[in-house]
C-alpha positions as CSV (number, residue, x, y, z in Angstrom):
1,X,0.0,0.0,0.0
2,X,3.0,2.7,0.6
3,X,4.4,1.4,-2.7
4,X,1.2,2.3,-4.0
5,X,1.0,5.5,-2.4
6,X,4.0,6.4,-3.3
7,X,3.5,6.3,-7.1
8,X,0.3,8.0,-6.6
9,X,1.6,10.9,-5.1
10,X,4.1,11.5,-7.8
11,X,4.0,14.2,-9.3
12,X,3.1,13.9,-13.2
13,X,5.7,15.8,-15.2
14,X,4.0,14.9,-18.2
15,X,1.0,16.2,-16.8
16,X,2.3,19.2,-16.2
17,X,4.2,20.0,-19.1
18,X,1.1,19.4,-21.5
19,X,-0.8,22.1,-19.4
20,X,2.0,24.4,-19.7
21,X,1.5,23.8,-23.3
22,X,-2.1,23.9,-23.4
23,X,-2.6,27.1,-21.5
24,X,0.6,28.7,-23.7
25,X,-1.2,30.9,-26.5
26,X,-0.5,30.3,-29.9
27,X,1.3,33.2,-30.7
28,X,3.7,32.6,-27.7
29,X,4.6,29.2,-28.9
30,X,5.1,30.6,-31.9
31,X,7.5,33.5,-30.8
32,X,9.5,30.8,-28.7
33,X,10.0,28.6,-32.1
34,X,11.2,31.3,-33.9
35,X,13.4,32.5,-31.5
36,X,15.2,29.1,-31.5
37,X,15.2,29.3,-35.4
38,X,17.0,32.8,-35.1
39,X,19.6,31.4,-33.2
40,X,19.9,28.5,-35.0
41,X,20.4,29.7,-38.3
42,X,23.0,32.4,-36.3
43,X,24.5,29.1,-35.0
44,X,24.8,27.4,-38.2
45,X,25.9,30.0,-40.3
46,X,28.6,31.0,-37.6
47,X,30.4,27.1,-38.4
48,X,30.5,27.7,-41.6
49,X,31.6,31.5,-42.8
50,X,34.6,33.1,-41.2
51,X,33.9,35.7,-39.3
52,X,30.7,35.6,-39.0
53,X,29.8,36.9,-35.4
54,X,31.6,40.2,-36.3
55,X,30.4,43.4,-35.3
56,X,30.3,43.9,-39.4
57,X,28.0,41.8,-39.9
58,X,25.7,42.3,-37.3
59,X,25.6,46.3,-39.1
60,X,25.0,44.3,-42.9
61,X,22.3,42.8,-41.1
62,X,20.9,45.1,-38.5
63,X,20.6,48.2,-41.9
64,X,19.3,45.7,-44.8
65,X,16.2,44.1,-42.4
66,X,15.8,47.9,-41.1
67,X,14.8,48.5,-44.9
68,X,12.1,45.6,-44.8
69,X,11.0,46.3,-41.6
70,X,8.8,49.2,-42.0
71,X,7.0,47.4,-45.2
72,X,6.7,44.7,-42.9
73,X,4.8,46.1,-40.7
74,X,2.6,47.6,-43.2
75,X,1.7,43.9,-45.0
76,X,0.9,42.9,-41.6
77,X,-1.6,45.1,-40.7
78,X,-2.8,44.7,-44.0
79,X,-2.8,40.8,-44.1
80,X,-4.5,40.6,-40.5
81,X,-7.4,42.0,-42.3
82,X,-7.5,39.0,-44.1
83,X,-6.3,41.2,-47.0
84,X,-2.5,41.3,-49.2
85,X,-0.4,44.0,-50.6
86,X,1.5,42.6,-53.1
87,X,1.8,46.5,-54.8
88,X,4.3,47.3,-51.9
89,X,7.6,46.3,-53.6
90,X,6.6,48.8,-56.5
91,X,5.1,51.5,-54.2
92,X,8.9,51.7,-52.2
93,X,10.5,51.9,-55.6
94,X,8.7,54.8,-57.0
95,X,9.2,56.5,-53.8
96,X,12.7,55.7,-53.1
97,X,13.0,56.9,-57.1
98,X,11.1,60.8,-56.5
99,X,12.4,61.0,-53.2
100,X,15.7,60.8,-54.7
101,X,14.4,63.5,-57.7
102,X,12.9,65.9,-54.8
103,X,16.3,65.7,-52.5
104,X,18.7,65.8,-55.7
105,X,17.0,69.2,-56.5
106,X,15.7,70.3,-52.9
107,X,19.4,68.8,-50.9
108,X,18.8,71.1,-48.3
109,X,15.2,69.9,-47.7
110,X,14.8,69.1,-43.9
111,X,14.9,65.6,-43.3
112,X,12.0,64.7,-41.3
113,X,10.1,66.7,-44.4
114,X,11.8,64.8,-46.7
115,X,10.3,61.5,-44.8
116,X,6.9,62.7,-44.1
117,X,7.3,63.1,-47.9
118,X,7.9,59.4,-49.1
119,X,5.0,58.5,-46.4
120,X,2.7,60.5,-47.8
121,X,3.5,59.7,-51.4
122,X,3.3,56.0,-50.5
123,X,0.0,56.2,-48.5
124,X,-1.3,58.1,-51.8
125,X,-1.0,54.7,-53.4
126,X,-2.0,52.9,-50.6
127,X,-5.0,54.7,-50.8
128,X,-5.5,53.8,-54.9
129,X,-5.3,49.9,-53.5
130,X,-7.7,50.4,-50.5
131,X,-10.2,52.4,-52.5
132,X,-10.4,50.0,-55.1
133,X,-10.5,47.0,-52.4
134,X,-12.8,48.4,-50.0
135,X,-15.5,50.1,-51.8
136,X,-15.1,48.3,-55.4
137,X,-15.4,45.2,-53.8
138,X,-12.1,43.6,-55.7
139,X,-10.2,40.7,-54.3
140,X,-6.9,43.0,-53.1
141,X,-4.9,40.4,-54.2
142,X,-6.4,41.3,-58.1
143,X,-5.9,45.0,-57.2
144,X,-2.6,45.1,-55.6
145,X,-1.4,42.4,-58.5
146,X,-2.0,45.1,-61.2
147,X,-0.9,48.3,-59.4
148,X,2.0,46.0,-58.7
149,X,3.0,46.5,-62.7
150,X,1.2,49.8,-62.8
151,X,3.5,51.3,-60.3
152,X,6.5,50.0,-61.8
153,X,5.0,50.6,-65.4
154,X,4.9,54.4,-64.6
155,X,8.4,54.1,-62.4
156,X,9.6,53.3,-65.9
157,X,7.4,56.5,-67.8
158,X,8.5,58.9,-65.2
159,X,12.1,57.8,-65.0
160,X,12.9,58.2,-68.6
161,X,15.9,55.1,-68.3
162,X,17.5,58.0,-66.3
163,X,19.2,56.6,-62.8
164,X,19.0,58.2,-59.2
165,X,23.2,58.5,-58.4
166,X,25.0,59.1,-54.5
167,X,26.9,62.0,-56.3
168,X,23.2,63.8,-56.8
169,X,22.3,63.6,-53.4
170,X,22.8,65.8,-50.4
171,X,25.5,64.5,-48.2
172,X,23.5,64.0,-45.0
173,X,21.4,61.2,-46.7
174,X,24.9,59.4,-47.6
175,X,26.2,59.7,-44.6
176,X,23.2,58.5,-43.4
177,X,23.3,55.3,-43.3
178,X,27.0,55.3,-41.3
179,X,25.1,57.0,-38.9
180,X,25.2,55.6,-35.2
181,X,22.6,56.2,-32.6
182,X,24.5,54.5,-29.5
183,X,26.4,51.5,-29.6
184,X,26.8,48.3,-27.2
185,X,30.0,47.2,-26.4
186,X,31.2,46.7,-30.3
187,X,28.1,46.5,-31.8
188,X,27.4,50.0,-33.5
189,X,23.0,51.0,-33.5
190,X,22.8,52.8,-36.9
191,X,20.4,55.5,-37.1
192,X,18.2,53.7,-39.6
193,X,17.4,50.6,-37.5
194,X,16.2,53.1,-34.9
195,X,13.7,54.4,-37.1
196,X,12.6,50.9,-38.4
197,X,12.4,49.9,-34.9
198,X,10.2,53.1,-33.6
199,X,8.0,52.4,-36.8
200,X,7.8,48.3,-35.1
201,X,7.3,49.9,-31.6
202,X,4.7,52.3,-32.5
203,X,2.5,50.2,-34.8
204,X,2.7,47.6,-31.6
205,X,1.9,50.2,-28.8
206,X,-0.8,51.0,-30.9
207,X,-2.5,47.3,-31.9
208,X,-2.1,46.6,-28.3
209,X,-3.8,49.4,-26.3
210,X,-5.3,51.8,-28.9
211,X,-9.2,50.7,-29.5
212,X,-9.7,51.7,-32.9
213,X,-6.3,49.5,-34.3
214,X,-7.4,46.5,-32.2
215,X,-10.7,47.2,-34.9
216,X,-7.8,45.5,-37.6
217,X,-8.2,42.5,-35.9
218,X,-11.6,42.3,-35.1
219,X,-12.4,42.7,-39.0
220,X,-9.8,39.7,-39.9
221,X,-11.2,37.7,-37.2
222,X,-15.0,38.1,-38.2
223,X,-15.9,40.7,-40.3
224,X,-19.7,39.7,-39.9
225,X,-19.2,40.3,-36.1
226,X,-17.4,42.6,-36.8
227,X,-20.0,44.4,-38.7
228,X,-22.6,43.8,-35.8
229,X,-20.5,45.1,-33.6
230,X,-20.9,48.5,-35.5
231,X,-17.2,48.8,-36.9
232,X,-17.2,50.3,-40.4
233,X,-15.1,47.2,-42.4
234,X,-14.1,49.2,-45.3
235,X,-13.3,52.0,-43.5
236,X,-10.9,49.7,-41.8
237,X,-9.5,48.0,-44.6
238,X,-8.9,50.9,-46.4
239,X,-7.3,52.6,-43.6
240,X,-5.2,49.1,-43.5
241,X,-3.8,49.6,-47.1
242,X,-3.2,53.6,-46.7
243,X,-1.2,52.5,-43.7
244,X,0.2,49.8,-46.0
245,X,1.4,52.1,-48.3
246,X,2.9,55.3,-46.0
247,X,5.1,52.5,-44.6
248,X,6.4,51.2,-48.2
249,X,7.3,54.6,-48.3
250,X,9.4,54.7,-45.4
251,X,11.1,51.7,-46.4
252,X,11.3,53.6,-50.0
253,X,13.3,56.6,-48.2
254,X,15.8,54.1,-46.1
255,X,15.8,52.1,-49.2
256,X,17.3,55.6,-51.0
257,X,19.6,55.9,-48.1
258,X,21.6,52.6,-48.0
259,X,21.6,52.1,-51.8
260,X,22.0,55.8,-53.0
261,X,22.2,54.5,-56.8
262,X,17.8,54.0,-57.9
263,X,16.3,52.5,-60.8
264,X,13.5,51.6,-62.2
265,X,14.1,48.2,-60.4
266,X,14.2,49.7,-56.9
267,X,12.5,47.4,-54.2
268,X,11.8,44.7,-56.7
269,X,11.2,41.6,-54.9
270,X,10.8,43.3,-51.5
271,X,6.8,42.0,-51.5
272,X,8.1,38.8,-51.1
273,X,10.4,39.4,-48.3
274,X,7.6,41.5,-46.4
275,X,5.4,38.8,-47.0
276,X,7.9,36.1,-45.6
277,X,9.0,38.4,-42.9
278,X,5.1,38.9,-42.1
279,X,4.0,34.9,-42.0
280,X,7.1,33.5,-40.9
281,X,6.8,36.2,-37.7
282,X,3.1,34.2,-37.1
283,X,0.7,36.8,-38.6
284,X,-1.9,34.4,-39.9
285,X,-2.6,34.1,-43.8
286,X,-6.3,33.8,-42.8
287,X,-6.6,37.4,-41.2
288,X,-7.3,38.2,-37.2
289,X,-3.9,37.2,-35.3
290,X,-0.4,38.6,-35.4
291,X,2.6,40.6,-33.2
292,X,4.9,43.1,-34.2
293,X,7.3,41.4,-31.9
294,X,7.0,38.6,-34.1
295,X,6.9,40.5,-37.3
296,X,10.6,41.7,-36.0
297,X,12.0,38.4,-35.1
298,X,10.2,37.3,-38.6
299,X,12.2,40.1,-40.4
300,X,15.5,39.4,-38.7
301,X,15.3,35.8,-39.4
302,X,14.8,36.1,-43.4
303,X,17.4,39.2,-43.5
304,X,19.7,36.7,-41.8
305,X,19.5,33.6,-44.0
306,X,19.4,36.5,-47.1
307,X,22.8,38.0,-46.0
308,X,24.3,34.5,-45.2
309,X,23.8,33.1,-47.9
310,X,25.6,35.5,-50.0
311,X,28.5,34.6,-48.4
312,X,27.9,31.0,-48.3
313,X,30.1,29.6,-51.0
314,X,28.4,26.0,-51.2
315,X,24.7,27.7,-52.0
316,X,24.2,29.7,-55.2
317,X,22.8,33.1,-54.2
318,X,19.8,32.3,-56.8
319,X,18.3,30.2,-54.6
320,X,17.8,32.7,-52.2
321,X,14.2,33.5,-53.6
322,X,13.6,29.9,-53.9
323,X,14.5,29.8,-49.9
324,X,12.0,32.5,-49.4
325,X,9.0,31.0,-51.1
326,X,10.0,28.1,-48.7
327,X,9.9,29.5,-45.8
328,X,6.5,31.3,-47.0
329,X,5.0,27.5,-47.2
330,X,6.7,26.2,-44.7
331,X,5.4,28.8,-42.2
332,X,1.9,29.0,-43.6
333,X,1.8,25.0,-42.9
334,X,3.2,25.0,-39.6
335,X,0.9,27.6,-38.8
336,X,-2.4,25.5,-40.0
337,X,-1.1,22.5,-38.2
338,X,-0.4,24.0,-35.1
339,X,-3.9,25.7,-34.3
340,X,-5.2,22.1,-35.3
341,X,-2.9,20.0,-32.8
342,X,-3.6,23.5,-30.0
343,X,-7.6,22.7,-30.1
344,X,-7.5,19.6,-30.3
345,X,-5.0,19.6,-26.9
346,X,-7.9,22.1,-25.5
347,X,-10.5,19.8,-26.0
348,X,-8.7,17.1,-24.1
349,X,-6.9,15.2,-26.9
350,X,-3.4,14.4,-27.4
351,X,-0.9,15.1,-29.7
């Protein structure tokens, strides 16, 4: 009987770590996963290029997911409305292009007005995308796949095959991006990750405690509750893709800043990397659910393998897009699996 006691009053480990699990939320679990991929690839890559954990490349890093960070956070606010921007590669181009136009002509053109500028310009477009969205009733990913070329189409028109060069701008936008805020210990903060990061901190400030941006989620989680509930859906999804748009435009201006040389390819491909940033960080495809926390980690993770594998000498850097559309399915189907297994653990199954 005290043998039997005994076992009985051990306690059940298994037990316990299954209700850890079950009363973890999603997007926590989540967040914990990727941080163990982040260090992971980090891990990996530091075996196998010299050098690696340099201060260096933590700054080619740090600066080139800065630039997707801001269009990041705009296709996630856009996509947890159950929506896509796939227009917002071709929206930072033409802005990083007139920017470039404006400050060539206008070099001593206050800075902050020279990026209030590129947001405005890029929530103009935004606003062509929501419009059509919203109140023509067009599948955005339709609308968004047209101004896609029509951006770029008139990128090319306006351009004239003429190129944006570092000699034409003012020298405080080249020196720019050598520009340190602080550093810690060795590692140097440029001045542009700051403003990607406030752009990360603000949009999550605001999803978390402000009413009316909690509003994206509630249309992406239900828009007929939504609706009953008295929110205004178009109004919300429009407001999504102006949003969208003003911060493709402040990826457009830190685009102009690190590059300095624009043409009429400027940001191409840079939809895709949101896009991956965005689902790999755990915003869900299917609208209502997402972090800015994790669209950060997300955005540092696909900078990270993008960098490294430039310097990797056994991968061809042309597989790098092929990588990305990877990790796009990868995450979408981890994502869709997960929930599953999660309520099926919550209503007393197993794994």
């Amino acid at each position: 009987m005290r043998v039997s006691a005994h076992f009985e009053n051990r306690p059940n480990h298994g037990a316990h770590r299954m209700t850890l699990l079950t009363r973890a939320s999603p997007q926590t679990l989540r967040l914990v996963a990727l941080g163990l991929a982040l260090l992971a690839t980090i891990l990996f890559f530091a075996t196998q290029i010299e050098g690696y954990l340099s201060p260096r490349m933590f700054n080619r890093i740090s600066t080139s997911a800065a630039v997707v960070l801001p269009i990041a956070v705009g296709q996630a606010i856009v996509i947890m409305t159950r929506n896509i921007d796939l227009s917002a590669g071709s929206i930072l181009g033409v802005v990083a292009y007139m920017a470039g136009q404006l400050l060539s002509s206008n070099p001593d053109l206050h800075p902050i007005l020279a990026v209030l500028f590129c947001m405005a310009l890029g929530a103009g477009m935004g606003a062509l995308n929501g419009l059509l969205i919203a109140w023509g009733r067009v599948p955005s990913i339709i609308v968004t796949l047209g101004t896609l070329a029509l951006f770029r189409s008139f990128l090319v028109e306006w351009s004239d095959a003429k190129t944006i060069t570092t000699a034409s701008l003012p020298q405080w936008l080249v020196d720019l991006p050598s520009a340190n805020a602080f550093s810690i210990g060795d590692l140097d903060i440029r001045v542009t990750v700051v403003l990607a990061l406030v752009a990360v901190l603000v949009t999550g400030l605001a999803l978390t405690f402000y009413r009316p941006a909690r509003r994206f989620y509630a249309v992406g989680s239900n828009p007929d509750a939504a609706l009953m509930a008295g929110i205004n859906a178009n109004r919300v999804v429009f407001t999504a893709f102006v949003l969208s748009g003003a911060f493709a435009g402040l990826s457009g201006f830190l685009f102009l800043a690190k590059f300095g040389n624009i043409t009429v390819v400027a940001g191409l491909g840079y939809e895709l990397k949101a896009i991956a940033a965005v689902v790999v960080g755990g915003v869900s495809i299917m609208g209502g659910s997402g972090s800015m926390i994790g669209v950060l980690m997300g955005a540092l993770l696909v900078d990270t393998i993008d960098n490294s594998l430039t310097r990797w000498a056994v991968v061809s850097e042309f597989w790098r897009d092929a990588l990305l559309g990877g990790l796009i399915m990868a995450a979408v189907t981890v994502d869709t699996l997960a929930s599953r297994q999660l309520t099926k653990l919550r209503k007393g199954g197993t794994l």
